[in-house]
DRENROBA-827291 format. One record per residue (C-alpha): x, y, z; residue in three letters. Coordinates in nm, 3 decimals. Layout:
N
+---------+---------+---------+------+
|      c1 |      c2 |      c3 | rest |
+---------+---------+---------+------+
|       X |       Y |       Z |  ala |
...
+---------+---------+---------+------+
//
This chain:
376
+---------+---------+---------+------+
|      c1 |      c2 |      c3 | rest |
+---------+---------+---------+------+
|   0.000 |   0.000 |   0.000 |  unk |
|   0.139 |   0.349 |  -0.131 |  unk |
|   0.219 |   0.578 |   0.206 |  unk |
|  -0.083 |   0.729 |   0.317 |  unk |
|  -0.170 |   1.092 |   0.313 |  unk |
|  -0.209 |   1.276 |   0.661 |  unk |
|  -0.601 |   1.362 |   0.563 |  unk |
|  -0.595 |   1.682 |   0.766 |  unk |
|  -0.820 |   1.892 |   0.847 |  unk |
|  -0.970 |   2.265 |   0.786 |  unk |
|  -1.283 |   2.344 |   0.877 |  unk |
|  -1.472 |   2.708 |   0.798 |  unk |
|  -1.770 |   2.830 |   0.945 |  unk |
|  -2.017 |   3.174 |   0.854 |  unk |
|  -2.193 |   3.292 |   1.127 |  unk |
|  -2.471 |   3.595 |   1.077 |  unk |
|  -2.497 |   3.862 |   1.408 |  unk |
|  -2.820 |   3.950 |   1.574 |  unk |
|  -2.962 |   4.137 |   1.849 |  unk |
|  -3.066 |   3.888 |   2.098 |  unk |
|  -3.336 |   4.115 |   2.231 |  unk |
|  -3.500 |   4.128 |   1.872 |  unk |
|  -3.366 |   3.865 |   1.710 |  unk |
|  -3.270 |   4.094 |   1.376 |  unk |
|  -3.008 |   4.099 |   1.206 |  unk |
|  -2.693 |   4.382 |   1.282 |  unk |
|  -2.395 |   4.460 |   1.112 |  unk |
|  -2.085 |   4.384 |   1.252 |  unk |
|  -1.933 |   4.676 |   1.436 |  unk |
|  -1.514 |   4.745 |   1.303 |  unk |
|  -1.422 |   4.706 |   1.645 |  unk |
|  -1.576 |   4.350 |   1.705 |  unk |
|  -1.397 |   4.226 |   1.450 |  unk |
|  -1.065 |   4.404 |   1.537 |  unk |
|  -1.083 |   4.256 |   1.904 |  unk |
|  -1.160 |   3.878 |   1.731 |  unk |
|  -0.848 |   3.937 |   1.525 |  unk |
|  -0.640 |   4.050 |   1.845 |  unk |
|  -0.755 |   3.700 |   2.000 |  unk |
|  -0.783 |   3.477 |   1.710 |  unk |
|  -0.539 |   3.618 |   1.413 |  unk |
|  -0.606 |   3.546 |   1.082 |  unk |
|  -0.857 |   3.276 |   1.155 |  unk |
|  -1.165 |   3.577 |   1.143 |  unk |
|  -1.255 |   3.756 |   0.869 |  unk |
|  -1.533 |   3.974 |   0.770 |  unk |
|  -1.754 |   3.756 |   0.499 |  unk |
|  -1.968 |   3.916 |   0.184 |  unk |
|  -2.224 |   4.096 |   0.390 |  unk |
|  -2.172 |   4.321 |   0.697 |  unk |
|  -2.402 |   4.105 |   0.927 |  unk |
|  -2.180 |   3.817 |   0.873 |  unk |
|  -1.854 |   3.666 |   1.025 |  unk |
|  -1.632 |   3.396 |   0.879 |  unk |
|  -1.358 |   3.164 |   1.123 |  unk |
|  -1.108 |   2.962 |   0.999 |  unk |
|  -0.970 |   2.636 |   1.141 |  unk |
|  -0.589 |   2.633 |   1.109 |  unk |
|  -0.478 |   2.261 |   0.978 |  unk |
|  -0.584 |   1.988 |   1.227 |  unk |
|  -0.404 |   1.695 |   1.207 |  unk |
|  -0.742 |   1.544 |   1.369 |  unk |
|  -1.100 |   1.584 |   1.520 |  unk |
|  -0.978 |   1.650 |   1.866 |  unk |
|  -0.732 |   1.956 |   1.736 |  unk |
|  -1.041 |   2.053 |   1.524 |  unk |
|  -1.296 |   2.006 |   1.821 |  unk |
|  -1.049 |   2.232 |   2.070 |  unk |
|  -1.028 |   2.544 |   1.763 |  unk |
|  -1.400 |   2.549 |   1.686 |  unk |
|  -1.446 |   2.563 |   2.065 |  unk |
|  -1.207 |   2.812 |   2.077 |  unk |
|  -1.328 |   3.037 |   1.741 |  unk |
|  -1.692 |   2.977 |   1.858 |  unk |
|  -1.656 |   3.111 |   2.255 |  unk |
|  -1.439 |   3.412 |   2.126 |  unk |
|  -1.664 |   3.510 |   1.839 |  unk |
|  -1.971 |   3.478 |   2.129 |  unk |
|  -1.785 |   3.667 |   2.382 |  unk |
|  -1.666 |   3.947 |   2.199 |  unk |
|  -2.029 |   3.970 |   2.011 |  unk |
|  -2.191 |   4.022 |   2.363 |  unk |
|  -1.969 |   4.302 |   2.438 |  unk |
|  -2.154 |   4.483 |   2.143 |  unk |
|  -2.474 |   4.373 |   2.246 |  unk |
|  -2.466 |   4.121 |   2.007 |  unk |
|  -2.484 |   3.727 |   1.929 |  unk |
|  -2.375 |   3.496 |   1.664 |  unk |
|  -2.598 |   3.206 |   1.464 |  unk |
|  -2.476 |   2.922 |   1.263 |  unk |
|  -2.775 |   2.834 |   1.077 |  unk |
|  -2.761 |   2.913 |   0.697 |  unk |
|  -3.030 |   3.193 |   0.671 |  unk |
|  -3.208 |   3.392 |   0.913 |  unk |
|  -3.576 |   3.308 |   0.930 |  unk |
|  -3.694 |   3.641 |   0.901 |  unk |
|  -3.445 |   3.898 |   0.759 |  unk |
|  -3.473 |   4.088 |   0.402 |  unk |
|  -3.201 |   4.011 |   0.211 |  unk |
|  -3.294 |   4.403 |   0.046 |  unk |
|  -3.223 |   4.558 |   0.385 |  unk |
|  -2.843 |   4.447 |   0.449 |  unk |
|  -2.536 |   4.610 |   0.278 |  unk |
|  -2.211 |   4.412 |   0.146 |  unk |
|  -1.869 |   4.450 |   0.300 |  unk |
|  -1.681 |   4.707 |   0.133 |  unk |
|  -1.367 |   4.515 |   0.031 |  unk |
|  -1.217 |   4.487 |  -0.282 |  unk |
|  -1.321 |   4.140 |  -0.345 |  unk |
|  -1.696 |   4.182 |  -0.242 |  unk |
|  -1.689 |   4.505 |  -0.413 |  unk |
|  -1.630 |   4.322 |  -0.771 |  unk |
|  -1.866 |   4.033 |  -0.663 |  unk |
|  -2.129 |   4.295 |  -0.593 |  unk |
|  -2.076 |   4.481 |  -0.900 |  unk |
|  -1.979 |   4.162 |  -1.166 |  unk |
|  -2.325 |   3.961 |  -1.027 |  unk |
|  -2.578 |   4.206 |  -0.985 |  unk |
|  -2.889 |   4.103 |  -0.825 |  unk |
|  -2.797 |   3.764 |  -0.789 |  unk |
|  -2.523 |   3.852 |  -0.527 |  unk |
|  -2.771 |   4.128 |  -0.324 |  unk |
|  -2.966 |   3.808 |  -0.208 |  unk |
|  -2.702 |   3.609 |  -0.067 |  unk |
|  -2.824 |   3.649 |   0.261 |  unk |
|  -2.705 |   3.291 |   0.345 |  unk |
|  -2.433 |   3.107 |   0.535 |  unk |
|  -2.263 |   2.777 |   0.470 |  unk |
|  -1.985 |   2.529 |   0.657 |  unk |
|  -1.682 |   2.438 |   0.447 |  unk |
|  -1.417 |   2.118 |   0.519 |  unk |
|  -1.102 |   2.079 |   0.330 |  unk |
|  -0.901 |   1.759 |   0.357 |  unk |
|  -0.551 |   1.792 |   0.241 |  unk |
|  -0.445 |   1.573 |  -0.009 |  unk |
|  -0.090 |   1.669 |  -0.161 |  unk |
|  -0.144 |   1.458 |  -0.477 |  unk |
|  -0.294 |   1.652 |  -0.726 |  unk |
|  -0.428 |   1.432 |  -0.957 |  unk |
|  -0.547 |   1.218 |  -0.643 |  unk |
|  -0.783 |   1.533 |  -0.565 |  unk |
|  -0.957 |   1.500 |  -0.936 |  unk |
|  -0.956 |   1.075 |  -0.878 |  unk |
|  -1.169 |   1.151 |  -0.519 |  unk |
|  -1.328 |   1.400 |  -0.635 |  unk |
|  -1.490 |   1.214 |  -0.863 |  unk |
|  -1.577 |   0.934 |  -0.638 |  unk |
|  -1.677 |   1.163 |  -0.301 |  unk |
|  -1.987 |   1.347 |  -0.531 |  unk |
|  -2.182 |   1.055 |  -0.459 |  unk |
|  -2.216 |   1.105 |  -0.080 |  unk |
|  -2.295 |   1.515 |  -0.105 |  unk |
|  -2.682 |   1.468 |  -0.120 |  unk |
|  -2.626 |   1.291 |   0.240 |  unk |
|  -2.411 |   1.543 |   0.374 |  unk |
|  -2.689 |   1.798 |   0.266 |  unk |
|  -2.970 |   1.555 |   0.378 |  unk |
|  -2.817 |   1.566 |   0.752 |  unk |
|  -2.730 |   1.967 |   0.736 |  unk |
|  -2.999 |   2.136 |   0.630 |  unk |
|  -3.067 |   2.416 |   0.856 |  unk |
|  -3.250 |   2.708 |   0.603 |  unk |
|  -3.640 |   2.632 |   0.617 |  unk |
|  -3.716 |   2.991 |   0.618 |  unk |
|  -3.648 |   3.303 |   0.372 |  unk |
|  -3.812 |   3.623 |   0.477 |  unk |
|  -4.041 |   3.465 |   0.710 |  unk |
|  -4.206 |   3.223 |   0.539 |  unk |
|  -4.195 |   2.858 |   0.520 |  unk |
|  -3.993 |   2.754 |   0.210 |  unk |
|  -4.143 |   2.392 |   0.236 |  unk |
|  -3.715 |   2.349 |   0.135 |  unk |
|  -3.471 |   2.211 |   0.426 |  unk |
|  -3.228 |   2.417 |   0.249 |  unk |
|  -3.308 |   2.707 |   0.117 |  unk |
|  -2.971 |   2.841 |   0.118 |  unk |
|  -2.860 |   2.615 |  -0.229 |  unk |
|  -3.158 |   2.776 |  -0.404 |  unk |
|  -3.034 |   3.120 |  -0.356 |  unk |
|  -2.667 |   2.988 |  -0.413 |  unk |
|  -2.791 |   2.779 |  -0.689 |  unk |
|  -2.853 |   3.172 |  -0.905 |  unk |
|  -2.433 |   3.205 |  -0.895 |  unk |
|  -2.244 |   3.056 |  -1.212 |  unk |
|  -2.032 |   2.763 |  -1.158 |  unk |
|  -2.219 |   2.638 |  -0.870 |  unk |
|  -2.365 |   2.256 |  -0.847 |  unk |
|  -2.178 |   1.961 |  -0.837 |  unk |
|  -1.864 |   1.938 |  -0.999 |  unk |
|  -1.800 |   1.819 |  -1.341 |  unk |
|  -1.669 |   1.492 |  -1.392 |  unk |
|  -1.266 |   1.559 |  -1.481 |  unk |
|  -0.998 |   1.298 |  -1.605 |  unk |
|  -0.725 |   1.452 |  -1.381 |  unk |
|  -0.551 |   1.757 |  -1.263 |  unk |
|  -0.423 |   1.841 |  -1.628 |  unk |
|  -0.775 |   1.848 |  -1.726 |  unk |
|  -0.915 |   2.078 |  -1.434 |  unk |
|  -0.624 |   2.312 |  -1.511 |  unk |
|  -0.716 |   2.356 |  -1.851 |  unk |
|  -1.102 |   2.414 |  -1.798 |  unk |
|  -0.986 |   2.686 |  -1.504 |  unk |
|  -0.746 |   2.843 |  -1.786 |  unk |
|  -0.977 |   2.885 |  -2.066 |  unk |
|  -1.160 |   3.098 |  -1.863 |  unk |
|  -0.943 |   3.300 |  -1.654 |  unk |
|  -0.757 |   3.356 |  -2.011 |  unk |
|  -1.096 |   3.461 |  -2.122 |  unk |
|  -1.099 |   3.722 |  -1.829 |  unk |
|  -1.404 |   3.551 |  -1.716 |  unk |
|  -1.254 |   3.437 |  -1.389 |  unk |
|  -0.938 |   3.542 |  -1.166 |  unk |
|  -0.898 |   3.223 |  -1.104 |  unk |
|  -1.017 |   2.880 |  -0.942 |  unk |
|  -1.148 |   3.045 |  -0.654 |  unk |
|  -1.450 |   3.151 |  -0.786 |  unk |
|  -1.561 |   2.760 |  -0.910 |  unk |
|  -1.852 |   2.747 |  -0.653 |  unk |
|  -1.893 |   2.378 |  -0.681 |  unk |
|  -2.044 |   2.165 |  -0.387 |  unk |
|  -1.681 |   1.982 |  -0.394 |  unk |
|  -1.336 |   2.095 |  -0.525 |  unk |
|  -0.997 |   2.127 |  -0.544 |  unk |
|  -0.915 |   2.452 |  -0.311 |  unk |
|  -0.741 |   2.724 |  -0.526 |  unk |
|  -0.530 |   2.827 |  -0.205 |  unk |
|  -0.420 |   2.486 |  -0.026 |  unk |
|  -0.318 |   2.148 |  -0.140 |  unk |
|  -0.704 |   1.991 |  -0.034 |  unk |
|  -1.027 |   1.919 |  -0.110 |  unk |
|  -1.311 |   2.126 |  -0.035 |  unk |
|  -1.685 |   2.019 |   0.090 |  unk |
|  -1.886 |   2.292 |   0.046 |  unk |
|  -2.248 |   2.116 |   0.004 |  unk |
|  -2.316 |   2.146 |   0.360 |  unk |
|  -2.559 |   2.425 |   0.538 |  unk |
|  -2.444 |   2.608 |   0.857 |  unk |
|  -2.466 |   2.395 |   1.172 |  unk |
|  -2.634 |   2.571 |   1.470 |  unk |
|  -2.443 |   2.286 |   1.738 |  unk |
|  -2.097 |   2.287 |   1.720 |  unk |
|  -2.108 |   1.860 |   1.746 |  unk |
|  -2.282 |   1.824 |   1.440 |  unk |
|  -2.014 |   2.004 |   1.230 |  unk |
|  -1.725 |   1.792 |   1.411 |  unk |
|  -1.957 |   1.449 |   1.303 |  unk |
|  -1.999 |   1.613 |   0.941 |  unk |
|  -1.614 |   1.660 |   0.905 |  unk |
|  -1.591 |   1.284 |   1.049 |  unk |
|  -1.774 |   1.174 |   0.824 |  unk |
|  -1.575 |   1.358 |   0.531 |  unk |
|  -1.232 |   1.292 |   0.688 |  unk |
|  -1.342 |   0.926 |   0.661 |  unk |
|  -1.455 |   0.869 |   0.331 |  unk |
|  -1.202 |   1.039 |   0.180 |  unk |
|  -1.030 |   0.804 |   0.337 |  unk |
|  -1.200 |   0.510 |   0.235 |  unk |
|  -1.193 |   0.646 |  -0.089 |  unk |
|  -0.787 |   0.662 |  -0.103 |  unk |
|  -0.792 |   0.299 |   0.024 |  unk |
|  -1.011 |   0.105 |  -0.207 |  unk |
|  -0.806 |   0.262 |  -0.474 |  unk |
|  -0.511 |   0.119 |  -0.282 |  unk |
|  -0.692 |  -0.253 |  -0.331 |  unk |
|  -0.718 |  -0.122 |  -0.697 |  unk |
|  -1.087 |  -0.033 |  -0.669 |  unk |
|  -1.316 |   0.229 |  -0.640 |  unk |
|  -1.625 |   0.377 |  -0.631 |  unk |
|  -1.928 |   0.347 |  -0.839 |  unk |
|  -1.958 |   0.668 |  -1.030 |  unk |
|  -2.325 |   0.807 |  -1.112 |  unk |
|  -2.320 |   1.051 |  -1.386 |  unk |
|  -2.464 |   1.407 |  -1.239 |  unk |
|  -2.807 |   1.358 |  -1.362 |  unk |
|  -2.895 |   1.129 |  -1.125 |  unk |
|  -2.713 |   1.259 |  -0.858 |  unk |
|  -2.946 |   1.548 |  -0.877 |  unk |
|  -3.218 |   1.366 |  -0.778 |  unk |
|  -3.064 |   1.310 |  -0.453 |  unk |
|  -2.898 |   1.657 |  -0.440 |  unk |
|  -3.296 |   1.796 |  -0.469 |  unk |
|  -3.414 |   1.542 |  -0.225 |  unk |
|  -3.185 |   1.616 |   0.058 |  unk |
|  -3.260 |   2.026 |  -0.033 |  unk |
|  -3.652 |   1.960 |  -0.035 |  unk |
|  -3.708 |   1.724 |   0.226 |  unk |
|  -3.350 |   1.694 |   0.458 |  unk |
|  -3.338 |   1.354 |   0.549 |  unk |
|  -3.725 |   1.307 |   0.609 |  unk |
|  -3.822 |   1.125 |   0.270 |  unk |
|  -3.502 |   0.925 |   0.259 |  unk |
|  -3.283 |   0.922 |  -0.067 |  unk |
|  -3.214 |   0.687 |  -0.428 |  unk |
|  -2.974 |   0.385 |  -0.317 |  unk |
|  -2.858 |   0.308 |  -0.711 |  unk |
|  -2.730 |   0.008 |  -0.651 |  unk |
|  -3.111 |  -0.146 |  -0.465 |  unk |
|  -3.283 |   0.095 |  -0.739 |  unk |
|  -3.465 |   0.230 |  -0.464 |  unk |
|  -3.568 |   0.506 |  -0.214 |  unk |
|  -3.386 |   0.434 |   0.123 |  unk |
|  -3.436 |   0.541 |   0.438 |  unk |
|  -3.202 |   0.842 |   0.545 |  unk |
|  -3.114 |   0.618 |   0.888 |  unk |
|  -3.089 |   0.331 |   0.721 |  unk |
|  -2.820 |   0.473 |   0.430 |  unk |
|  -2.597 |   0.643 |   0.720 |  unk |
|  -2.591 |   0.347 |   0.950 |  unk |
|  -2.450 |   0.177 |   0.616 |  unk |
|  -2.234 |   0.448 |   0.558 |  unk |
|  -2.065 |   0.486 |   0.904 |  unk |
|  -1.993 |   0.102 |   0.874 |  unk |
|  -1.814 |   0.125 |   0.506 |  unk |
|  -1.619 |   0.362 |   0.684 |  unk |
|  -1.551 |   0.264 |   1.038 |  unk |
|  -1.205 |   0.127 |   0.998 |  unk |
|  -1.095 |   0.465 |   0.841 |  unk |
|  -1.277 |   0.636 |   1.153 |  unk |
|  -1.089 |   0.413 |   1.378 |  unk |
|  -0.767 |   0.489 |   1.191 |  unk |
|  -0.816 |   0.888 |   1.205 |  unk |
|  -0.969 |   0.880 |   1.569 |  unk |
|  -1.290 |   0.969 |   1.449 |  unk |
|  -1.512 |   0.675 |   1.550 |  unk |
|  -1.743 |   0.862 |   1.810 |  unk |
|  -1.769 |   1.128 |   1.572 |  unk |
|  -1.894 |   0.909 |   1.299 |  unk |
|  -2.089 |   0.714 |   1.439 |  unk |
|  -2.245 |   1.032 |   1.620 |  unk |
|  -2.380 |   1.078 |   1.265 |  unk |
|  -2.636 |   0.772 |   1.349 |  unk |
|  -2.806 |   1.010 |   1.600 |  unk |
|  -2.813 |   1.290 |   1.368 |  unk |
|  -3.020 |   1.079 |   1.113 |  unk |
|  -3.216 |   0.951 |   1.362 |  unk |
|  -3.336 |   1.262 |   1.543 |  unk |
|  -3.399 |   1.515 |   1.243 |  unk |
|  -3.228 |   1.802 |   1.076 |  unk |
|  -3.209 |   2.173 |   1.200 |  unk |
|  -3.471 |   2.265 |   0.955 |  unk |
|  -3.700 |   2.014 |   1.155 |  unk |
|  -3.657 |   2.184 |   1.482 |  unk |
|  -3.678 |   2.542 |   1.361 |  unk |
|  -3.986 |   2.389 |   1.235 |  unk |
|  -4.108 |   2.283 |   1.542 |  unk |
|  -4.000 |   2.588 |   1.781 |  unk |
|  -4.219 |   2.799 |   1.555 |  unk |
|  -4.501 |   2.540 |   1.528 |  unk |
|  -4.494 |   2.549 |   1.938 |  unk |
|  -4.464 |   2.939 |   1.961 |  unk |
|  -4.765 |   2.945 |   1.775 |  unk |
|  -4.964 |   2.676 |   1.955 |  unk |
|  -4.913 |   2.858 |   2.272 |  unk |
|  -5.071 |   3.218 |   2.085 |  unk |
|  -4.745 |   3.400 |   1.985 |  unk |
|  -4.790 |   3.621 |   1.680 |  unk |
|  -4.591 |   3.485 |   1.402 |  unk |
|  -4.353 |   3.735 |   1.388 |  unk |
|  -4.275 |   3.692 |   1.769 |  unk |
|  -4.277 |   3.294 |   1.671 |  unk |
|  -4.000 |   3.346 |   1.442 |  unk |
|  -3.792 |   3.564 |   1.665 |  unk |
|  -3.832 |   3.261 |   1.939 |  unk |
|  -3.669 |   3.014 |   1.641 |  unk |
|  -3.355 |   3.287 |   1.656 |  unk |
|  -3.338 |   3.275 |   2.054 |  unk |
|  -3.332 |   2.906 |   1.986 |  unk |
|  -3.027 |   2.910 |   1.739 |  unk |
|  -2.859 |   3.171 |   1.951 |  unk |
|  -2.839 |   2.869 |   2.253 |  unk |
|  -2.740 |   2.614 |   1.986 |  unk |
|  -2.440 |   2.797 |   1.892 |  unk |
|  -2.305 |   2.748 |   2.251 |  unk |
|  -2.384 |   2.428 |   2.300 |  unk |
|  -2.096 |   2.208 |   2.347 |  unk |
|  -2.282 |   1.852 |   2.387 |  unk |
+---------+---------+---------+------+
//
């Protein structure tokens, strides 16, 4: 067997600021940001809108160094938020806020995204959760790549955590990849024979002037145009800090898995993109509740059923990356619903007990604002 990569870890996070009193969305004051930087360096940034706030993992060489920074990034973003009378969310949009009222950051590269996409980038009022996994080999990205498509609908299915867009009920778990979904080069990623082929797709068009470069391929997976790793972008924001550790498991792993079947000279089935678009709109319609297409069986599986298979195909790469609680945490997650599921049901409740809507809604942000803290 060839020497194994480390599989490290990176894991981003966009959180959106609001007034705890109100629930609304604010903008985040200069000064908040300057005293996150003073504690946490380069791992905060501003993000494309002035309500939002981006952290940065550094590279974790596991789930325990990733665990103790997202601990870290999380409490410091809080603390320093409530100084300003503010508090942080992680849930990919805000269930009441109009995208018409907020105002991007004025930085050079949010300036040109503002101008170059038009009305398509004045709605993205929405929030995601990235993982890169380094991989030095290049053409080993494009290989996985490939291969790792196949499980985005899940990571989706388990994420979703944007039922609401201006205050209504989307009847969507995740919103969020509709309103993405208007940007060019979004989706999942083309099928590629190798790292010589990405190259020259990303050089026809930056040669065109059509792109600076790879970094603005918005696919649900690919190869990061700043580090040596590959980049899971599918999923929504997660409100509890545990279910983005068991999501980057669960990546971690199969990427993993991945690199060892083709060790064993196999590999993984691949689906052309049609069909995994069936599951990609299943997991954004429904989250996990309707299940998703096992193509193998022919058939619409359970969402509990496909993850307890799933964290077994994978358990001995778990094991080998000290992952296993992590993964197999991802049983529970199934099991007990998405975010979108208990927004759901905190504004279903509000109402039942005669709150207004509107004072509903604001109860689902109170609700999001204690999930971000939560550290079981």
């Amino acid at each position: 067997m060839a020497e194994s990569p480390d599989f490290t870890l990176g894991i981003e996070e966009e959180y959106l600021l609001v007034d705890p009193q109100t629930g609304d969305l604010a903008p985040m004051p200069e000064s908040l940001l300057d005293q996150c930087r003073a504690d946490l360096g380069d791992r905060v940034s501003p993000e494309y809108l002035r309500c939002q706030i981006e952290i940065g993992t550094g590279i974790c060489h596991d789930i325990a160094q990733a665990r103790a920074e997202l601990q870290e990034l999380r409490a410091t973003v809080a603390h320093h938020a409530a100084r300003h009378g503010l508090a942080p969310i992680a849930a990919s949009c805000h269930p009441f806020a109009d995208w018409r009222d907020q105002h991007h950051t004025d930085k050079d590269r949010y300036n040109t995204l503002h101008q170059d996409l038009a009305g398509v980038a004045r709605r993205m009022l929405i929030s995601g959760m990235h993982v890169h996994i380094g991989l030095p080999d290049r053409d080993m990205r494009i290989d996985l790549m490939n291969q790792f498509a196949y499980f985005l609908p899940h990571l989706l299915a388990l994420s979703a955590s944007s039922p609401f867009w201006q205050g209504d009920d989307t009847g969507l778990a995740s919103y969020r990849l509709t309103v993405f979904g208007n940007l060019p080069r979004t989706g999942l990623p083309p099928r590629l024979d190798g790292w010589a082929d990405y190259e020259r797709s990303v050089r026809a068009l930056v040669g065109l002037g059509v792109i600076a470069d790879g970094s603005t391929l918005w696919w649900d997976l690919r190869p990061s145009s700043r580090f040596p790793t590959l980049e899971t972008r599918i999923c929504d924001g997660c409100p509890r800090l545990e279910d983005t550790l068991t999501l980057a498991a669960l990546i971690q792993s199969t990427t993993r898995m991945l690199w060892r079947l083709a060790q064993q000279n196999q590999r993984w089935r691949i689906y052309d993109n049609f069909l995994l678009n069936e599951n990609r709109w299943r997991a954004l319609r429904y989250g996990g509740a309707e299940g998703l297409i096992d193509f193998g069986r022919r058939e619409i599986v359970p969402l509990a059923d496909l993850i307890a298979e799933w964290t077994d195909l994978i358990a001995a790469d778990a094991a080998h990356l000290g992952c296993a609680p992590e993964v197999a945490r991802a049983r529970d997650m199934a099991a007990q619903g998405t975010s979108a599921a208990r927004q759901r049901a905190t504004l279903s409740t509000a109402m039942a007990a005669g709150a207004p809507r509107d004072q509903a809604l604001r109860a689902v942000v109170i609700d999001l604002i204690a999930e971000f803290g939560r550290t079981d």
